[in-house]
C-alpha positions as a Markdown table, in Angstrom:
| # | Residue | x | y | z |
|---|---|---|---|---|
| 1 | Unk | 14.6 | -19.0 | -17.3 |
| 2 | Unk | 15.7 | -17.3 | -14.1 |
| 3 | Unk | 13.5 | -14.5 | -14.4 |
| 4 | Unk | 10.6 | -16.6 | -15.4 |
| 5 | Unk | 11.1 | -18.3 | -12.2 |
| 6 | Unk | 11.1 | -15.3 | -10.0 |
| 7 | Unk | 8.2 | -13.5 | -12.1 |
| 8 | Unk | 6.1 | -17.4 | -10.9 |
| 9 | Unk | 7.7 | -17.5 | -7.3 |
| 10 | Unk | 6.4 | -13.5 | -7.1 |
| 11 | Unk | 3.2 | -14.0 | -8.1 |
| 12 | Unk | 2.9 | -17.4 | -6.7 |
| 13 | Unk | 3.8 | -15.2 | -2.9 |
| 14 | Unk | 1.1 | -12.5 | -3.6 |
| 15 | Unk | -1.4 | -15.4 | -4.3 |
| 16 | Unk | -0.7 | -16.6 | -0.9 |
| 17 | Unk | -0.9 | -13.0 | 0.9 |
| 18 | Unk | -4.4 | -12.5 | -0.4 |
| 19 | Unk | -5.1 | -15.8 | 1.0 |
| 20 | Unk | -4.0 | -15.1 | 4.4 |
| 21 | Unk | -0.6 | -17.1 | 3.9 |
| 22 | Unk | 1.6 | -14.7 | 5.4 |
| 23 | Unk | 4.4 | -17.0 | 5.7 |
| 24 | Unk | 4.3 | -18.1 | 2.5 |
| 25 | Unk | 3.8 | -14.9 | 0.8 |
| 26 | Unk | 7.1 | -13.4 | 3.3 |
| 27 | Unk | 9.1 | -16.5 | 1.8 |
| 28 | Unk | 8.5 | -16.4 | -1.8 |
| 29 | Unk | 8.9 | -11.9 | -1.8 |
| 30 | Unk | 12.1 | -12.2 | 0.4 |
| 31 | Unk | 13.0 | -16.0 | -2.3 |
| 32 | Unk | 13.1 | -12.9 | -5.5 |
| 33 | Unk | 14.9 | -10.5 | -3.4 |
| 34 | Unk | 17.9 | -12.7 | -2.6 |
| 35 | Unk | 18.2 | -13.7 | -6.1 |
| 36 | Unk | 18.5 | -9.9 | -6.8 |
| 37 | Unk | 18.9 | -8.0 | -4.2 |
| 38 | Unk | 19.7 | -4.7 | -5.9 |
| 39 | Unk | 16.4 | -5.0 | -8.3 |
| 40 | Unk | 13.3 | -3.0 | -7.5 |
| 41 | Unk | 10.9 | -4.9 | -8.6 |
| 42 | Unk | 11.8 | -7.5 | -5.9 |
| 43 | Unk | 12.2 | -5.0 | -3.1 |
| 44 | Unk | 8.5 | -3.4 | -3.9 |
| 45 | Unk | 7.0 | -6.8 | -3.7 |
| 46 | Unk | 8.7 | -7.5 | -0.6 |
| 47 | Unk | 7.9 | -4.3 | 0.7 |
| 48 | Unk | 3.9 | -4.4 | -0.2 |
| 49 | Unk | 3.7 | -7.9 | 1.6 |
| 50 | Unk | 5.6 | -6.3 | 4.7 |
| 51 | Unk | 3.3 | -3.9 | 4.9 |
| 52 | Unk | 0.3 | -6.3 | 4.5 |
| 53 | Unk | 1.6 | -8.1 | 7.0 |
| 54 | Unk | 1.9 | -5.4 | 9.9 |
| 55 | Unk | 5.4 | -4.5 | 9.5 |
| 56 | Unk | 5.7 | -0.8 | 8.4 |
| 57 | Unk | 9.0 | 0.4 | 9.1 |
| 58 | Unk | 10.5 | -2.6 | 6.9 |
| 59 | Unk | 8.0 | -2.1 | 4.6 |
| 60 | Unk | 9.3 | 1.2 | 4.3 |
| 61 | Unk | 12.9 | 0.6 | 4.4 |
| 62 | Unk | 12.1 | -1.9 | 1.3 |
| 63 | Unk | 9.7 | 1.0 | -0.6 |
| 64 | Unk | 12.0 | 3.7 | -0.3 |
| 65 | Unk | 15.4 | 1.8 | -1.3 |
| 66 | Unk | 12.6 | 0.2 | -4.0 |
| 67 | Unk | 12.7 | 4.0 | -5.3 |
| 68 | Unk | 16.3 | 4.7 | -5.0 |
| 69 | Unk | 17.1 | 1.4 | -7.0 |
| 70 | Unk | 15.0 | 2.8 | -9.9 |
| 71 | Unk | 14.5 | 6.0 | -10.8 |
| 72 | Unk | 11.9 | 5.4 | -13.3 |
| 73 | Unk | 9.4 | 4.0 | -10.4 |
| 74 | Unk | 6.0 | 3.2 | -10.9 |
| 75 | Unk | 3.9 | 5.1 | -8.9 |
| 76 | Unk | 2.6 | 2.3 | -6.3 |
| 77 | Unk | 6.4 | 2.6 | -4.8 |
| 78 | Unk | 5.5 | 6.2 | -3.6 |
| 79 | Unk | 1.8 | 4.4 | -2.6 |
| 80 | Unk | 3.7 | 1.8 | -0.7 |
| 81 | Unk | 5.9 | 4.4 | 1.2 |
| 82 | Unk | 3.0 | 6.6 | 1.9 |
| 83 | Unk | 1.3 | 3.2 | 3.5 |
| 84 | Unk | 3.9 | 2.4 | 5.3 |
| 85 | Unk | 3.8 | 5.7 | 6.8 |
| 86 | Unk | 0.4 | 5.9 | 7.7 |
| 87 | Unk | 0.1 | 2.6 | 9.4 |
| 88 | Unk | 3.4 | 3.3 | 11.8 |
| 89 | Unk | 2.0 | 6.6 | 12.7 |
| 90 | Unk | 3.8 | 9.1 | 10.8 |
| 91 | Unk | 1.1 | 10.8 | 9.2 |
| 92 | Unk | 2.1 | 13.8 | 8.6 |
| 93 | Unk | 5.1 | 12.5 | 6.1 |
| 94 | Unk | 2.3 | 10.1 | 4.9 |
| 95 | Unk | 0.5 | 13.3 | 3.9 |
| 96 | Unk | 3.7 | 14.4 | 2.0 |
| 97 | Unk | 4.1 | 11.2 | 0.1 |
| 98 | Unk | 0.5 | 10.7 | -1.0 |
| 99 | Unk | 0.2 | 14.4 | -2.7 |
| 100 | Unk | 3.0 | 13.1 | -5.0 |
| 101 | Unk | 1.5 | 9.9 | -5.8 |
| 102 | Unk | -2.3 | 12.2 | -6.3 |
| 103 | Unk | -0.3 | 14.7 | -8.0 |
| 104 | Unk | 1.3 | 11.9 | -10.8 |
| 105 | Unk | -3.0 | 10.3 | -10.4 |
| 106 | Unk | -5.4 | 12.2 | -9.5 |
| 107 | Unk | -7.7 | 9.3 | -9.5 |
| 108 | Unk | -5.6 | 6.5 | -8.2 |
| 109 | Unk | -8.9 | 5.5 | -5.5 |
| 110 | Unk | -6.1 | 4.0 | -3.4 |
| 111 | Unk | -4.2 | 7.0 | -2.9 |
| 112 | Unk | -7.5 | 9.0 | -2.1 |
| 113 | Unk | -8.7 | 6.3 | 0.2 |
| 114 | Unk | -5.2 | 6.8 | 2.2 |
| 115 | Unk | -5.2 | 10.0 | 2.0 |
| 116 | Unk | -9.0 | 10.0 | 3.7 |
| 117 | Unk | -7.7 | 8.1 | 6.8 |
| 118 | Unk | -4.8 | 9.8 | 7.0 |
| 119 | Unk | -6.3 | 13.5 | 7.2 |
| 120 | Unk | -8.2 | 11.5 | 9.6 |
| 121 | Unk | -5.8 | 10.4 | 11.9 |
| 122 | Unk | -4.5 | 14.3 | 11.8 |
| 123 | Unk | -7.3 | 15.4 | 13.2 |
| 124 | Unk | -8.8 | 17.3 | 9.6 |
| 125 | Unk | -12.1 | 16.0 | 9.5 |
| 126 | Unk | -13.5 | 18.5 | 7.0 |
| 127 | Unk | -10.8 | 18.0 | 4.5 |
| 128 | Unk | -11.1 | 13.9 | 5.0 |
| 129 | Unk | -14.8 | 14.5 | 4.2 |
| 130 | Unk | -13.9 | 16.6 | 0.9 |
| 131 | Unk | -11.6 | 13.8 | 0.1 |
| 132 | Unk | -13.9 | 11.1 | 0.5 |
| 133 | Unk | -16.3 | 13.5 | -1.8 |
| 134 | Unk | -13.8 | 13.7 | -4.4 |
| 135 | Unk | -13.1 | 9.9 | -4.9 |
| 136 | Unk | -16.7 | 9.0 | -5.0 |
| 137 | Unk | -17.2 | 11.6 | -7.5 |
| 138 | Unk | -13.9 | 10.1 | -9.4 |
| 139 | Unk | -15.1 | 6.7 | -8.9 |
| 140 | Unk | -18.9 | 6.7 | -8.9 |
| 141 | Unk | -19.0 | 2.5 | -8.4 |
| 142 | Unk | -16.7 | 2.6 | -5.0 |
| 143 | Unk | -17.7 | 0.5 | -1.9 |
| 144 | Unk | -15.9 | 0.1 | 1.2 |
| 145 | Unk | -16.9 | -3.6 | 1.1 |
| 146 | Unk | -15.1 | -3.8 | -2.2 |
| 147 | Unk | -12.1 | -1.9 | -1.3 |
| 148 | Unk | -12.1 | -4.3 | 1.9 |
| 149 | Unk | -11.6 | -7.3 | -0.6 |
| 150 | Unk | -8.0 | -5.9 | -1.9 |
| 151 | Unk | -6.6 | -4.9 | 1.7 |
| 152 | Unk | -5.5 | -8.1 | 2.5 |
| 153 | Unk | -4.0 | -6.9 | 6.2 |
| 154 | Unk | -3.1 | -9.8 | 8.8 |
| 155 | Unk | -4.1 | -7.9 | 11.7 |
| 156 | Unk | -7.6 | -8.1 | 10.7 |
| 157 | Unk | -8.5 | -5.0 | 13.2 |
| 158 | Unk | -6.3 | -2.9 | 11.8 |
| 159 | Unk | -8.7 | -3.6 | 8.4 |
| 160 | Unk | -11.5 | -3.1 | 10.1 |
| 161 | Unk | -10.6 | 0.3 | 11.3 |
| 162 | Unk | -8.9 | 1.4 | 8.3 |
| 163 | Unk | -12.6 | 0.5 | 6.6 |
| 164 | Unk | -14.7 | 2.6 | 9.4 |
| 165 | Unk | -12.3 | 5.6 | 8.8 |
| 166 | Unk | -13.6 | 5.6 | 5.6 |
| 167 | Unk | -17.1 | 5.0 | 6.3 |
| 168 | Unk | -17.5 | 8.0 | 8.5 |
| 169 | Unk | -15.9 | 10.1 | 6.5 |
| 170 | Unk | -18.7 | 8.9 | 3.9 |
């Protein structure tokens, strides 16, 4: 019954990050986490709301112990990490991260999309534009206005120039 409850009180948090309850959605991830705080499951969630919610190097903190508490991850911890990194700045590991997750899924659209504005932000504009190439080609149906709808970032700028990374690099 206990794990039913958290499973709810998870889901129940992510419903309100994608509604722009930040507050709520931090209460009901960090809610599973104390009632197991060595579970990954827990930690990821808490981590991908972190991140959503502007802080990165907690978000990261959460994504790589996340990974350490099980080592049978799913690949959206390694996403989450490679996230993380991108949106504090640290592109280059970002970079490092996001070929594992590519290599494990080639066609994971929102590693490719990272991996876009993170070549980006290194200053590779040619291989951002290959990039971009590649997951339109992998995902022929792929809008920015689409991809905007499942970023649910409270700093709505940052958002916005996540999305016009990826529309200049087409």
């Amino acid at each position: 019954m206990e794990l039913f409850k958290e499973l709810v009180t998870s889901d129940v948090g992510l419903a309100a990050l994608f509604e722009g309850k930040y507050e709520e959605a931090m209460a009901g991830a960090e809610s599973c986490l104390e009632n197991r705080p060595m579970c990954a499951g827990p930690r990821a969630t808490l981590a991908y709301v972190q991140l959503y919610s502007g802080e990165y190097d907690s978000a990261l903190d959460n994504a790589q112990n996340a990974v350490r508490f099980n080592p049978v991850y799913p690949g959206w911890y390694l996403y989450l990490m490679a996230a993380a990194l991108h949106f504090a700045g640290h592109h280059e590991e970002a970079l490092g991260t996001l070929e594992r997750v590519i290599a494990a899924n080639p066609r994971l659209a929102f590693a490719r999309a990272l991996r876009v504005a993170t070549l980006t932000a290194l200053g590779r504009p040619e291989e951002a534009r290959h990039e971009a190439a590649t997951l339109k080609r992998d995902h022929p149906g792929f809008s920015v206005e689409r991809f905007t709808a499942t970023q649910p970032f409270r700093d709505k700028r940052r958002r916005d120039g996540y999305m016009n990374v990826l529309r200049s690099a087409g």
